[in-house]
C-alpha positions as CSV (number, residue, x, y, z in Angstrom):
1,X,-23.9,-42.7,-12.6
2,X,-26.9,-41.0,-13.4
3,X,-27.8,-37.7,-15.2
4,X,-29.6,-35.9,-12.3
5,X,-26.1,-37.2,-9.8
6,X,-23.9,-35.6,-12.4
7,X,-25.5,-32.8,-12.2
8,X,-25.9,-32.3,-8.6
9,X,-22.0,-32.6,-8.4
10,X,-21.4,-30.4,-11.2
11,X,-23.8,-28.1,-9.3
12,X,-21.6,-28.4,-5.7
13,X,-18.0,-28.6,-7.2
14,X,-18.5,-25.7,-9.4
15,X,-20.9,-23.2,-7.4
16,X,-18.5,-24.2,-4.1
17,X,-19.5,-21.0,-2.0
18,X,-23.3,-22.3,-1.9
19,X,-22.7,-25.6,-0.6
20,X,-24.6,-26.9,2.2
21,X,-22.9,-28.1,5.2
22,X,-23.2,-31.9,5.6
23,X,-21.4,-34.6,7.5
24,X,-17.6,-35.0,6.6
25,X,-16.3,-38.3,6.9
26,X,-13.0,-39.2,8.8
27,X,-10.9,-42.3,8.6
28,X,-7.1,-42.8,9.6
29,X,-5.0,-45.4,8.0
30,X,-1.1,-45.8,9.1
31,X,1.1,-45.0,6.0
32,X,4.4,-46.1,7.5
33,X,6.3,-47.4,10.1
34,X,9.9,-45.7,10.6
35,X,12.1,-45.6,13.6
36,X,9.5,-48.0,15.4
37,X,6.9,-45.0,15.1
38,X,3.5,-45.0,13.9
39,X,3.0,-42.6,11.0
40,X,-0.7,-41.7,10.3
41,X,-2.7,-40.3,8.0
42,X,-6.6,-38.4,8.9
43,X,-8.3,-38.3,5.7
44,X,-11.4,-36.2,5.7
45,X,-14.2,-36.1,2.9
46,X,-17.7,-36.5,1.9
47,X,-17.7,-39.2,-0.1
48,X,-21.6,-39.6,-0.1
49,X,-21.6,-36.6,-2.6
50,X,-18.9,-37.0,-4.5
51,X,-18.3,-40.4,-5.3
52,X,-15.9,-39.8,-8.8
53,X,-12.1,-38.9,-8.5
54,X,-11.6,-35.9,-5.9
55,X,-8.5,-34.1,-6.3
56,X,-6.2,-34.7,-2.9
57,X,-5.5,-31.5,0.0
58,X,-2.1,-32.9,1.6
59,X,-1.6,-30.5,5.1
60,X,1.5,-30.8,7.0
61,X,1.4,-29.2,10.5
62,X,3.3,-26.9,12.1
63,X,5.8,-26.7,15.4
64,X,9.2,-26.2,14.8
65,X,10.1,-29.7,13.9
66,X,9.8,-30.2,17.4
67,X,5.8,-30.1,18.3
68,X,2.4,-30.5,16.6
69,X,0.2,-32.6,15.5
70,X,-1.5,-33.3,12.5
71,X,-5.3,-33.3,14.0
72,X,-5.3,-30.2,16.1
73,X,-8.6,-28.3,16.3
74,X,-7.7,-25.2,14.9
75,X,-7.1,-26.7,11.2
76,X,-10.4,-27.8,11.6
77,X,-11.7,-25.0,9.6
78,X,-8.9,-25.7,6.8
79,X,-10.2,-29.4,6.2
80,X,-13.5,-28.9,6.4
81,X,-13.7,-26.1,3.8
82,X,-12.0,-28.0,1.5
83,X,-13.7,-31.5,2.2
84,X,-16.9,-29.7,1.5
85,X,-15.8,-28.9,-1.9
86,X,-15.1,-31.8,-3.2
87,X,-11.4,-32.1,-1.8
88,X,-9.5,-35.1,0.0
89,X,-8.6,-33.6,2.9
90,X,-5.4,-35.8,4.0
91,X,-3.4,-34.5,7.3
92,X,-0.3,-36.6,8.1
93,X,2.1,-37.7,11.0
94,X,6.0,-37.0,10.1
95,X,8.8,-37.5,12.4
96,X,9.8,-34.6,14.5
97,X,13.5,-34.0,14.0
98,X,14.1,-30.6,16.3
99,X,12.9,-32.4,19.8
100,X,15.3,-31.9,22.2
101,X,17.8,-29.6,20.2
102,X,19.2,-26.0,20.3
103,X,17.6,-23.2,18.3
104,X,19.3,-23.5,14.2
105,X,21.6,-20.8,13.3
106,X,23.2,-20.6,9.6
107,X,26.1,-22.3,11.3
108,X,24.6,-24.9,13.3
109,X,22.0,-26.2,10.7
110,X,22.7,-30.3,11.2
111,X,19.7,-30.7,13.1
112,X,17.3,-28.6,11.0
113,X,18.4,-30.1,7.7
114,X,18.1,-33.5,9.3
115,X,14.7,-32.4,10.4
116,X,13.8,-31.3,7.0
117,X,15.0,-34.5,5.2
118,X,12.9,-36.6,7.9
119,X,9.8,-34.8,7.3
120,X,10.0,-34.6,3.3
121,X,10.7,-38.3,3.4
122,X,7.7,-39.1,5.1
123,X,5.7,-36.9,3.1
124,X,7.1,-38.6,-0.1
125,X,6.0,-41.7,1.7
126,X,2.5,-40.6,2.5
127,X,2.0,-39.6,-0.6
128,X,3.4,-42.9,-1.6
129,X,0.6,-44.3,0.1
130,X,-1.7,-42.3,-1.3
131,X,-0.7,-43.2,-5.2
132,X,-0.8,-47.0,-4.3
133,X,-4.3,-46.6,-3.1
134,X,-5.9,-43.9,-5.3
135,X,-8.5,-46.6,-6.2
136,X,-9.7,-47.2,-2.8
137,X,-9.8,-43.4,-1.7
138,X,-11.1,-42.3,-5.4
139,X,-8.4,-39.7,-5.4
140,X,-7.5,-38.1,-8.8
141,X,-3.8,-39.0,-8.9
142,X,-3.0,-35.6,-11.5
143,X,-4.1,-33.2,-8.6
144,X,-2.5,-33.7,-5.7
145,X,-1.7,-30.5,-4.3
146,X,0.5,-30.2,-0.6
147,X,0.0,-27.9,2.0
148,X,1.4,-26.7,5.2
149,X,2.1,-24.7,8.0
150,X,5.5,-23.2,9.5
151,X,7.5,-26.3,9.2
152,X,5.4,-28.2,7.6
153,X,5.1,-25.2,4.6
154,X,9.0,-25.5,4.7
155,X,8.1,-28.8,4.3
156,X,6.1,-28.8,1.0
157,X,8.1,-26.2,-0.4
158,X,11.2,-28.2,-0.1
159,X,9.5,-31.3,-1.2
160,X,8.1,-30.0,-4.2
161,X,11.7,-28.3,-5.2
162,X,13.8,-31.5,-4.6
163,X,11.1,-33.9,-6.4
164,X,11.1,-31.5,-9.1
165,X,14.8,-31.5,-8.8
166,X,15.4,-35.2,-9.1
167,X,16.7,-35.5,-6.3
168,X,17.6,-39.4,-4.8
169,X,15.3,-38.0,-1.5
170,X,12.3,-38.4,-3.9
171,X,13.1,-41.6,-5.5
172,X,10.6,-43.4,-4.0
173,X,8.0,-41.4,-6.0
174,X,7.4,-42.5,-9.7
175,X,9.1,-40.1,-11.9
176,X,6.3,-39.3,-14.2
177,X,4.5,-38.5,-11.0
178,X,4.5,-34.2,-9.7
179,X,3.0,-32.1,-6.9
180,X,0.4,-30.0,-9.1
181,X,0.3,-27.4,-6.4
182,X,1.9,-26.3,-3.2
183,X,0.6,-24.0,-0.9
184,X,2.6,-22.3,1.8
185,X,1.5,-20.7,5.4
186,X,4.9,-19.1,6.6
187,X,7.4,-20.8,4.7
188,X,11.0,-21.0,3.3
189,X,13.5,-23.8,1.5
190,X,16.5,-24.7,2.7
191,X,19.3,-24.6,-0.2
192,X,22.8,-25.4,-0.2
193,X,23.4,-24.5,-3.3
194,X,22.2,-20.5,-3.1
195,X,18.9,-19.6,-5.2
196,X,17.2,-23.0,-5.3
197,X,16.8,-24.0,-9.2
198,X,15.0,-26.4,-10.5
199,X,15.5,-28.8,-13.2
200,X,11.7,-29.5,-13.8
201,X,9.6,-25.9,-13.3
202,X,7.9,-25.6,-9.7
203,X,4.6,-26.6,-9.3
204,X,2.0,-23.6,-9.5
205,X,2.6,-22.4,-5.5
206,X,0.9,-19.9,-3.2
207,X,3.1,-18.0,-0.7
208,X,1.9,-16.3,2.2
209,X,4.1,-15.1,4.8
210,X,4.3,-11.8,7.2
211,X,7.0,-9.2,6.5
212,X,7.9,-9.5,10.3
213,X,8.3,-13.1,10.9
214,X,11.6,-14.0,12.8
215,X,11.1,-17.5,12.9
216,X,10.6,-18.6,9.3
217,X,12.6,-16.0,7.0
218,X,10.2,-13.6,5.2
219,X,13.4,-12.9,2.9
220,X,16.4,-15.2,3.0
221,X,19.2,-15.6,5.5
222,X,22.6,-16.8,3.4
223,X,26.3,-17.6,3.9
224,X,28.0,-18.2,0.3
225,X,26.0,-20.9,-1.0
226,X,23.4,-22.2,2.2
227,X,20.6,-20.5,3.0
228,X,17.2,-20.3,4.1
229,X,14.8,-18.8,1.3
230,X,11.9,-17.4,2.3
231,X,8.5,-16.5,0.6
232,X,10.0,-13.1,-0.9
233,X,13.0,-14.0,-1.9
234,X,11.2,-17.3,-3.6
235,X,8.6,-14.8,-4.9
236,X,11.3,-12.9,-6.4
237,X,12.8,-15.8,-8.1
238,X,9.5,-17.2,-9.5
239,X,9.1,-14.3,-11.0
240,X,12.1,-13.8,-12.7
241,X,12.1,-17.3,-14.4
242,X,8.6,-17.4,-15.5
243,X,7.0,-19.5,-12.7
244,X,3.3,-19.1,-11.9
245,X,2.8,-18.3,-8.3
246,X,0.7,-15.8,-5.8
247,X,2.3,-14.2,-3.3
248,X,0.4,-12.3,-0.2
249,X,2.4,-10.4,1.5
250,X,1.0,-9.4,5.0
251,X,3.2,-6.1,6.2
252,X,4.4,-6.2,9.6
253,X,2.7,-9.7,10.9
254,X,4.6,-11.7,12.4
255,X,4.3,-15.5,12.7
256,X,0.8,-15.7,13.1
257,X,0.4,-15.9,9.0
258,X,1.6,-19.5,9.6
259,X,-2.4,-20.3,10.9
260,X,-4.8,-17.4,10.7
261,X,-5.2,-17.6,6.9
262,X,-6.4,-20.9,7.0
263,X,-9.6,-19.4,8.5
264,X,-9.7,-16.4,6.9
265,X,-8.0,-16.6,3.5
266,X,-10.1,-19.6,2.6
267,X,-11.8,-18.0,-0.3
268,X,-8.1,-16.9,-1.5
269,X,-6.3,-20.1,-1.6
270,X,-9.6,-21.8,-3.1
271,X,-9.5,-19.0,-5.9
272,X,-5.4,-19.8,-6.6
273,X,-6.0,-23.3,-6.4
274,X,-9.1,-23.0,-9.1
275,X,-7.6,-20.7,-11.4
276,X,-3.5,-21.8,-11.3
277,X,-3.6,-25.1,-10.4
278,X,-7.1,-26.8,-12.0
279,X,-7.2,-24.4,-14.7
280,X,-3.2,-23.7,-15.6
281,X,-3.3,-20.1,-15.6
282,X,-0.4,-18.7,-16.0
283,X,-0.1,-15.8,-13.2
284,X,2.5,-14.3,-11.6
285,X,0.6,-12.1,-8.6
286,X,2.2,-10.3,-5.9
287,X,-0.2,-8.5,-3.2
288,X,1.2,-6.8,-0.5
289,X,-1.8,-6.4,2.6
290,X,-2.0,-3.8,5.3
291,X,-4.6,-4.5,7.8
292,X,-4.2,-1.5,10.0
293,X,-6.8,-3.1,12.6
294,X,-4.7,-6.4,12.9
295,X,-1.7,-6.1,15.6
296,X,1.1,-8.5,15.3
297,X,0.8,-10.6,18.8
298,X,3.8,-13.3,18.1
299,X,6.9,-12.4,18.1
300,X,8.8,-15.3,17.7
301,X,12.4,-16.0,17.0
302,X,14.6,-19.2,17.2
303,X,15.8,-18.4,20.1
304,X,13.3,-18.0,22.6
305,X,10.7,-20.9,20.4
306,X,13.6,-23.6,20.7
């Protein structure tokens, strides 16, 4: 490559919020087959610009583990931010466990933990898929960092804690191999055995989650040693054991913090992903927001959603 090339790249990767808008590329490739189902993959860059190793954007939709899909036009905004800065934007199928069932209660969790295991297994496998051909897609295999929405942030989080964890669910990911970040729009980890810990430390992770959500937990909801933990409680615990994380708190929102960040906190996740995920920055940050012009309009709660 030349000098004036490695310059111009150095130029856009570093100097991100002046980057002129260009044409993103999208392909789809199927990473799996499971259950006789299709599971794809959209992977969005500009690889006309950056032609070296671009660290990897995972995105995991949202929907209850019952509805969503993985190219729906409001994460538009989300991809094409982060493609534009040098990212592999990579948004994935996963099988949706909660179609067809009765709302989860902390005593009738079978079908959500089902639904979780199904949709961390096929993010494992996507990722998989990813790993295998790194070459082809010119992805930088040390910064693959997952992302996702409602159930698909449940989803990353509890990927990330049961890889990290050792966990026989992750086997089919090289041990030597980690997340280096997660990033998390609304959500929470499913543990049955009470505070998730982790063998390995967590991967740097960004929390963001409205203090009146009643779908996803903001704090936990526990009986002896199964629970759902949400972004405080997880905050919390980070905090106490050393872990870098950023928390944004967003008092009285409901929901909607599962999807309006991804427009409007762009600058925020880039700046987390930047400073404790590329550059290892050891921050623990906790930020509670009150936007007194912003009025809660979902108010969501298993029971009238499923």
């Amino acid at each position: 490559m030349n000098r004036f090339k490695i310059l111009v790249i150095s130029f856009l990767f570093f100097f991100s919020p002046f980057l002129v808008l260009a044409d993103i590329a999208k392909s789809t490739h199927i990473f799996a087959i499971k259950d006789g189902e299709e599971l794809k993959m959209d992977i969005y860059s500009l690889d006309s610009v950056f032609n070296t190793k671009q660290p990897c954007l995972i995105f995991v939709f949202g929907g209850g583990f019952k509805g969503g899909t993985r190219d729906a036009k409001y994460y538009n905004t989300y991809f094409n931010y982060f493609a534009e800065r040098g990212f592999k934007v990579v948004s994935i199928d996963y099988r949706l466990g909660m179609k067809y069932q009765k709302a989860p209660t902390i005593y009738n969790n079978k079908p959500l933990r089902k639904a979780i295991a199904l949709a961390v297994a096929d993010l494992y496998s996507a990722t998989d898929y990813l790993l295998k051909n790194s070459e082809e897609f010119n992805i930088d295999t040390t910064k693959i960092i997952i992302s996702g929405s409602s159930a698909g942030a449940i989803t990353v989080l509890q990927a990330d804690y049961e890889k990290r964890d050792n966990r026989e669910s992750a086997s089919i990911l090289s041990q030597s191999f980690q997340y280096a970040g997660v990033i998390s729009f609304a959500g929470a980890i499913f543990s049955e055995e009470g505070k998730p810990s982790y063998t390995l430390n967590p991967a740097p992770t960004l929390f963001l989650h409205g203090s009146g959500d009643k779908l996803v937990p903001y704090k936990k909801i526990r009986v002896f040693s199964l629970g759902m933990f949400g972004s405080r409680a997880l905050a919390k615990h980070f905090r106490k054991q050393g872990y870098p994380y950023v928390f944004y708190s967003m008092e009285d929102i409901g929901h909607e913090v599962a999807f309006y960040p991804m427009s409007e906190f762009l600058p925020e996740v880039e700046h987390f992903i930047r400073e404790l995920v590329f550059n290892k920055k050891q921050l623990m940050v906790d930020i509670n927001l009150k936007d007194k012009l912003r009025k809660s309009k979902i108010s969501l709660t298993p029971a009238s959603y499923y």
